[in-house]
C-alpha positions in Angstrom: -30.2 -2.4 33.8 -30.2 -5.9 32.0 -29.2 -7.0 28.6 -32.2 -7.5 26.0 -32.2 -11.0 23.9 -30.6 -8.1 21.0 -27.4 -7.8 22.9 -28.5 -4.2 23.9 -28.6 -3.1 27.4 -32.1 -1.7 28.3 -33.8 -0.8 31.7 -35.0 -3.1 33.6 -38.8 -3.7 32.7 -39.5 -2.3 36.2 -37.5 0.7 36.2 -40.0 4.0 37.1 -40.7 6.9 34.6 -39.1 8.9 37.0 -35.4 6.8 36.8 -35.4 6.9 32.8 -35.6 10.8 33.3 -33.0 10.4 36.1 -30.8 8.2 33.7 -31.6 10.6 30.3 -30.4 14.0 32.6 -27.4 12.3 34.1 -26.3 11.3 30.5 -27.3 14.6 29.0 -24.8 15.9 31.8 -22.2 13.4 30.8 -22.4 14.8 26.9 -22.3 18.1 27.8 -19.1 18.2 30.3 -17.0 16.8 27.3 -17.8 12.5 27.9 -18.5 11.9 24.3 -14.8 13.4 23.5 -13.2 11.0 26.2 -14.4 7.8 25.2 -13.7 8.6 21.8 -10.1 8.7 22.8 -10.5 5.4 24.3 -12.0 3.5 21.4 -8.7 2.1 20.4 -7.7 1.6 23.8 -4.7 -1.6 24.4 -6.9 -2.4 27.2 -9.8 -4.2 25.6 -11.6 -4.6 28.4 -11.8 -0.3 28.9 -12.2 -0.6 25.1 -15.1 -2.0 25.2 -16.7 -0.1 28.1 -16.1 2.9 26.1 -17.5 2.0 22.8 -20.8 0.7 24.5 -21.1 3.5 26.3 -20.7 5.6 23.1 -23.9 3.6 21.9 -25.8 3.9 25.1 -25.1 8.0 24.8 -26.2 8.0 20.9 -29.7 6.4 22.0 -30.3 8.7 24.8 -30.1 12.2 23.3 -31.8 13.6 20.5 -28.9 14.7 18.3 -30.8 15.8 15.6 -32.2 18.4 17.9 -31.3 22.3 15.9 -30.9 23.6 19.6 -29.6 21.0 21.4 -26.3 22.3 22.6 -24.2 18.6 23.4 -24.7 17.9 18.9 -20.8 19.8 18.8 -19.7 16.8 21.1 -20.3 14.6 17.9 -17.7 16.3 15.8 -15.2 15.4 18.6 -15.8 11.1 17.5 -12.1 9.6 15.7 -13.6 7.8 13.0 -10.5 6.1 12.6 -10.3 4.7 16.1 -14.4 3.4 14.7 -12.6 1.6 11.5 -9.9 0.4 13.3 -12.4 -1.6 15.6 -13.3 -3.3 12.4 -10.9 -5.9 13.1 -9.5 -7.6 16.4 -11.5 -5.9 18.6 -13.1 -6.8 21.9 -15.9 -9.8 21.5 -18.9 -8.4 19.3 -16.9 -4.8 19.5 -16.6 -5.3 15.3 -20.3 -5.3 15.7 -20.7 -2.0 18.0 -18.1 -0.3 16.6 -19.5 -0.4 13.0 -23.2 0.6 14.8 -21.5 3.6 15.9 -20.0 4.5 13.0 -23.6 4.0 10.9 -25.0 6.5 13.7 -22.4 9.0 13.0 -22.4 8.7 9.3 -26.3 9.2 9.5 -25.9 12.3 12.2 -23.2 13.8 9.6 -24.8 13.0 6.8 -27.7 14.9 7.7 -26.0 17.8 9.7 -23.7 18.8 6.5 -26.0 17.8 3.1 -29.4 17.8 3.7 -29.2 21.6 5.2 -27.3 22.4 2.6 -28.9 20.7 0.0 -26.4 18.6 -1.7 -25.6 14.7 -1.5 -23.2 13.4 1.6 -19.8 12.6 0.2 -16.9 10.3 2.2 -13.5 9.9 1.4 -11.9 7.1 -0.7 -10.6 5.9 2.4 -13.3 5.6 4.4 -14.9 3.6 1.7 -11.7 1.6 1.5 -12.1 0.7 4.9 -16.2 -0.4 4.6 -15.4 -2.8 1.5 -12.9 -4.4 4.3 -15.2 -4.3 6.7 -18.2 -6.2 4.5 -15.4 -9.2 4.3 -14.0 -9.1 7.6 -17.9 -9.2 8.9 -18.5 -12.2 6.5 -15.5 -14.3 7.6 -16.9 -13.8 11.3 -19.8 -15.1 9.9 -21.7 -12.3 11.8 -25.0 -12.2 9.6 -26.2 -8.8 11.1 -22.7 -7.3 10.9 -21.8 -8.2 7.7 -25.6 -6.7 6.5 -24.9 -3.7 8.1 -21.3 -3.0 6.4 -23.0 -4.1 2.9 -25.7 -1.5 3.8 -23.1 1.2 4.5 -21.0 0.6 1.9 -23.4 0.3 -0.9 -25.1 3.7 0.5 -21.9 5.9 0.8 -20.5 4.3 -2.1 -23.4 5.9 -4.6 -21.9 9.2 -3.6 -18.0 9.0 -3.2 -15.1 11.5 -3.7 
């Protein structure tokens, strides 16, 4: 695998049908036996080095398996994610983890906010802490001067801030 000019890691342009099946079951397997729960736990990790590894991998997971999947039986591992250790990434993190961590936690506001309104038929509410912790994030992101960061933390916040507690 090889990093993409997006700062995502991607297979290598050579890698067989056959080894992105290999890659999506081993993953799949990795959900399933509980992974997503363990490096949730490690997303405020001392280490930032293990930090890191764990937050990326996180994102790596999210893109492989179709979480919006009725039957799929690994969407309960999502419910196991510490949005907290997420918002506390917002600041001194690992280098670009502000950036990941923030993509994560856009994935899991979309997975959640689809899971518990849209089934139910109601808007998607967060608490006045999480929101809170988004406004701090749109400044934070701006003072790094991280253009798509800072877009994606206006995004958030201006989306979840329409329906708040």
């Amino acid at each position: 695998m090889g990093e993409s000019g997006h700062g995502r890691w991607t297979f290598a342009p050579r890698a067989t049908p056959t080894l992105r099946k290999f890659a999506q079951v081993l993953w799949l397997e990795f959900v399933r036996a509980g992974g997503v729960g363990k490096l949730a736990g490690l997303f405020v990790a001392e280490d930032l080095y293990l930090r890191a590894h764990a937050v990326e991998t996180f994102l790596r997971v999210t893109s492989l398996v179709d979480w919006f999947d009725t039957t799929s039986p690994q969407r309960a591992m999502l419910e196991e994610v510490d949005l907290e250790a997420l918002l506390a990434n917002r600041r001194d993190s690992y280098p670009g983890g502000e950036r990941s961590a923030l993509r994560s936690l856009a994935f899991w506001l979309s997975w959640a906010r689809r899971e518990h309104s849209e089934a139910a038929g109601r808007g998607f509410r967060v608490s006045r802490s999480l929101l809170t912790a988004l406004a701090d994030w749109v400044g934070l992101a701006a003072e790094r001067g991280d253009v798509d960061e800072s877009e994606l933390a206006q995004q958030l916040f201006g989306d979840f801030s329409r329906h708040s507690l």
